[in-house]
LUMDRENNU-814841 format. One record per residue (C-alpha): y, z, x; residue in three letters. Coordinates in Angstrom, 3 decimals, always signed. Example, Ala and Ser with C-alpha at 12.3 -4.5 7.8 and 13.67 -1.06 7.14 Angstrom:
2
+----------+----------+----------+------+
|        y |        z |        x | resn |
+----------+----------+----------+------+
|   -4.500 |   +7.800 |  +12.300 |  Ala |
|   -1.060 |   +7.140 |  +13.670 |  Ser |
+----------+----------+----------+------+
END
This chain:
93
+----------+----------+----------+------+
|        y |        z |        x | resn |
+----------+----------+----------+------+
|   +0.000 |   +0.000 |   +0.000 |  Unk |
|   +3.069 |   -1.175 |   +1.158 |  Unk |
|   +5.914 |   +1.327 |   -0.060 |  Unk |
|   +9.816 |   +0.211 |   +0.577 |  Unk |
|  +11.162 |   +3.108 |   +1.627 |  Unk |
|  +15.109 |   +1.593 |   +1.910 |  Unk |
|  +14.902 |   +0.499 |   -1.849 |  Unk |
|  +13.508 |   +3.876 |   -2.859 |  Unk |
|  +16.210 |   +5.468 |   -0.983 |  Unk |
|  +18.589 |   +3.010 |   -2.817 |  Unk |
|  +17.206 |   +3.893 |   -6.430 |  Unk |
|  +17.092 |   +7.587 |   -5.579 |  Unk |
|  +21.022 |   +7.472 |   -4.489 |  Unk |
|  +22.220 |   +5.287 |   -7.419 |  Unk |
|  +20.092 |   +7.296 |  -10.522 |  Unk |
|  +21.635 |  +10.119 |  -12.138 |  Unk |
|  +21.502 |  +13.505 |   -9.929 |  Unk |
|  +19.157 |  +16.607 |  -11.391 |  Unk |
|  +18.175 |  +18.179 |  -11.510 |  Unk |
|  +15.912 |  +16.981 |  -13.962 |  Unk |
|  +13.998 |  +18.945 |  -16.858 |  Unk |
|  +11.936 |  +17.775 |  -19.932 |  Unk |
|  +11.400 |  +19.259 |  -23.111 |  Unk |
|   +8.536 |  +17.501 |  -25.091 |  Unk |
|   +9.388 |  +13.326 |  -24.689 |  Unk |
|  +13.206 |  +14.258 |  -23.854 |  Unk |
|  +14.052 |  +14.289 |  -20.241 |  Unk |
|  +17.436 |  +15.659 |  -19.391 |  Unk |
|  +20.062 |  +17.105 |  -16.485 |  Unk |
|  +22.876 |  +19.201 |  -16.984 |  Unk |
|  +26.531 |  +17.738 |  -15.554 |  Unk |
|  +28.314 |  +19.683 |  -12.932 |  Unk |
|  +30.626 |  +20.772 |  -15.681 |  Unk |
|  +27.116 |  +23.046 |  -17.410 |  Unk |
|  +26.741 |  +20.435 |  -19.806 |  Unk |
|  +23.153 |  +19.164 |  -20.681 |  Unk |
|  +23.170 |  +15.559 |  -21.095 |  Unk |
|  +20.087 |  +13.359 |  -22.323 |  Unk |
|  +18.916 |  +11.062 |  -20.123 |  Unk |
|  +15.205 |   +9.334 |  -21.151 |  Unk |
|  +12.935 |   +9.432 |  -24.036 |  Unk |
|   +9.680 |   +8.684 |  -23.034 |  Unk |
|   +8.080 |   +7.273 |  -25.963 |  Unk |
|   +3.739 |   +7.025 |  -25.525 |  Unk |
|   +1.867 |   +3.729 |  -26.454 |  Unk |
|   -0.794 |   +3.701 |  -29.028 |  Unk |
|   -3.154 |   +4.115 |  -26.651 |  Unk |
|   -1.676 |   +7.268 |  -24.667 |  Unk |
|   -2.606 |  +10.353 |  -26.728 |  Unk |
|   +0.041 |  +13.467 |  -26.634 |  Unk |
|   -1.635 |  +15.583 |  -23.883 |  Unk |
|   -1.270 |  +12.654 |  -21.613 |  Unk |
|   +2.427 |  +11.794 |  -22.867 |  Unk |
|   +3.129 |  +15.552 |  -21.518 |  Unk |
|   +1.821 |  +15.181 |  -18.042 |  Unk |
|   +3.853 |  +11.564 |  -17.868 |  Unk |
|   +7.221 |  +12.868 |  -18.854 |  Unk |
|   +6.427 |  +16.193 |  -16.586 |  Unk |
|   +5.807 |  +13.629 |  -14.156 |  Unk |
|   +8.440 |  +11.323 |  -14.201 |  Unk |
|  +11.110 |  +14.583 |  -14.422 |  Unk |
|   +9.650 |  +15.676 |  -11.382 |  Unk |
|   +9.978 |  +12.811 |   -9.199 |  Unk |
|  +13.628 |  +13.017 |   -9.508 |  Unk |
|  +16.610 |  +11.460 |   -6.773 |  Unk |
|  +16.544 |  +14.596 |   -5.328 |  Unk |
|  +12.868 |  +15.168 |   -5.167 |  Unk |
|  +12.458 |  +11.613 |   -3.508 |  Unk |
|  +15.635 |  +11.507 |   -1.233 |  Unk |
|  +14.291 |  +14.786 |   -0.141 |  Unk |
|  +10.484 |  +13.149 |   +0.818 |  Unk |
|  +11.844 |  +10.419 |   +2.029 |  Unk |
|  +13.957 |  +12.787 |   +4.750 |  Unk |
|  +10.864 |  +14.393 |   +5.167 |  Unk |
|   +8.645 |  +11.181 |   +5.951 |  Unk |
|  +11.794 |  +10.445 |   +8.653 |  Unk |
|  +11.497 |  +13.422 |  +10.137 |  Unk |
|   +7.365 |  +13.760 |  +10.517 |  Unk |
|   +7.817 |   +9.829 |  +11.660 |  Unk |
|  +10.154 |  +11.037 |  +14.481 |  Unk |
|   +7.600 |  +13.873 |  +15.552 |  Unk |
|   +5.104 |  +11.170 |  +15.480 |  Unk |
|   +6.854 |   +9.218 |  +18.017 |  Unk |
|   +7.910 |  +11.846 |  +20.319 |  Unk |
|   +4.225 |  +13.014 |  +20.685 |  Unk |
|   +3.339 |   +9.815 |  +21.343 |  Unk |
|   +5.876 |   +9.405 |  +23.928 |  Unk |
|   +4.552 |  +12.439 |  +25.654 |  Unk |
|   +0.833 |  +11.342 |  +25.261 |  Unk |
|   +1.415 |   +7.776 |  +26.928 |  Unk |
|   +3.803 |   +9.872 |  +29.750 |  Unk |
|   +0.885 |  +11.986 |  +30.687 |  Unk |
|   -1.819 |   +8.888 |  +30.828 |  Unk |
+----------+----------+----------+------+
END
């Protein structure tokens, strides 16, 4: 799998800010200013019973902008470990 981390980033930056909740189908975020706004309804297909609706809004709230921007530092940083032990690994062949 071939993830593009740049575009991610990109999405994650532009969508609204959290963070996010949900409440049933309703996903929401409350402003700066304490207000709660609405920001999805997550309606399920025919074929998606109510149990699974649940874990798909839970899911989508939780992989909020600031959920991703913050994996996606992570993922930098572990890459830049990565390298440095490598460095040191080919230094000591």
């Amino acid at each position: 799998m071939n993830i593009d981390k740049r575009a991610l980033r990109e999405v994650a930056e532009r969508a609204t800010q959290g963070p996010w909740e949900m409440e049933q189908e309703n996903i929401w975020f409350t402003d700066e200013d304490g207000y709660t706004k609405h920001l999805a309804y997550v309606e399920q297909g025919d074929d998606v019973d109510d149990k699974q609706d649940h874990y798909n809004t839970a899911y989508i709230a939780a992989a909020n902008p600031a959920t991703m921007l913050a994996l996606l530092d992570e993922n930098i940083q572990l890459q830049r470990e990565k390298d440095a032990i490598e460095a040191v690994a080919l230094a000591l062949r």
